[in-house]
N, C-alpha and C positions, 0 to 999 in steps of 0.2 A: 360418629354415632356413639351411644352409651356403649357400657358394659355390655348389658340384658342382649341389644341389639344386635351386637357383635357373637355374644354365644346365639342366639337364636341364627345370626346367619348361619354359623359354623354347623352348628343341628343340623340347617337346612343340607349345606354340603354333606356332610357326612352320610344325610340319609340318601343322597344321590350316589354313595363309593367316591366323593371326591372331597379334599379337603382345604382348607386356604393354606396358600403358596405362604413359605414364610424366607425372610433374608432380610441381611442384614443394610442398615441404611447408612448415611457416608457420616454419622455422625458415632454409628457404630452399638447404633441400638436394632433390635428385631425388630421388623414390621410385616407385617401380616398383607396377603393381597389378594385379591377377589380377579381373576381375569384379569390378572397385571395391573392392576387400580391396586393402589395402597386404604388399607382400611388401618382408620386412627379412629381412636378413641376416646373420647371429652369428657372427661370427670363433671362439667357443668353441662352438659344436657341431661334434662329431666324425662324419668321414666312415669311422672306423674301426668301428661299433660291431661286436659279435660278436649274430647272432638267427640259431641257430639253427645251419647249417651257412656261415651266409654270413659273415665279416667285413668287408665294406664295406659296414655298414649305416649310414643317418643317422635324424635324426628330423624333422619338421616340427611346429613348435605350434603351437598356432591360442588366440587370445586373446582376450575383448572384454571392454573397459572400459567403467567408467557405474557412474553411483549407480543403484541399483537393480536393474540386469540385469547386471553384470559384475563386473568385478574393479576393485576402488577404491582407494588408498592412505589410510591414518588418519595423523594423527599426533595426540599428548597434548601441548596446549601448545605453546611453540612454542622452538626452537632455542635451546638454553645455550650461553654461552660464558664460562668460569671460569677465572679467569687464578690458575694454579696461582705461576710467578715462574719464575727463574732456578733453572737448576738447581747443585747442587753438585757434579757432580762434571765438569761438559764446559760449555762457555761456550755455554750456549742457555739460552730462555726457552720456559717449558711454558704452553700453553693449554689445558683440557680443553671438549672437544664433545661437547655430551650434546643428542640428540634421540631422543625416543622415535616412534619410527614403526613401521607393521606393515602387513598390505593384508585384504582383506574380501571373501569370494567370494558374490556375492549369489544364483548361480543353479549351480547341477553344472555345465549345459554350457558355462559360460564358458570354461571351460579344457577343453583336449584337446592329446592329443600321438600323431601318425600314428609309429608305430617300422617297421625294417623299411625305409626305403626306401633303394632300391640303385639303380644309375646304372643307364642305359641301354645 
């Protein structure tokens, strides 16, 4: 979810006497949690979308991952790295990176995306 969406949820909490769960993740950043769901935040979704007559609309996604019940990444093999040389015509050295990777949605409702939501 955006910024905007994230404080509008926190609003929402607070006005109930309850607030988002906060701790720390294994990479040893804070993350915030709604009911044990991890809420992240995407500097690339827009707080402008147009639905409908409104345009300050955002989205919220909702995701789960896991072999079997979610959304998984593949990859074929494992990371090339082909050293192409120097090049001719600017004084730099080319390496080519070749990974094939892709993801795998094991169940419909792994993914969802709430459109439509506007501030408070």
């Amino acid at each position: 979810m955006s910024k905007r969406t994230r404080r509008g949820l926190k609003k929402l909490r607070r006005g109930m006497n309850n607030v988002l769960d906060q701790d720390i993740n294994q990479f040893g950043q804070r993350v915030e949690f709604y009911d044990g769901i991890p809420v992240i935040v995407d500097e690339n979704i827009s707080d402008a979308e147009t639905v409908g007559t409104s345009a300050d609309c955002s989205r919220v996604y909702a995701v789960q991952f896991g072999y079997g019940q979610g959304i998984m990444g593949l990859m074929n093999g494992m990371i090339q790295a082909d050293e192409v040389g120097n090049l001719e015509t600017k004084d730099a050295y080319r390496t080519r990176i070749k990974w094939y990777c892709g993801l795998v949605n094991f169940r419909d409702l792994a993914l969802a995306a709430l459109t439509g939501v506007r501030p408070n």
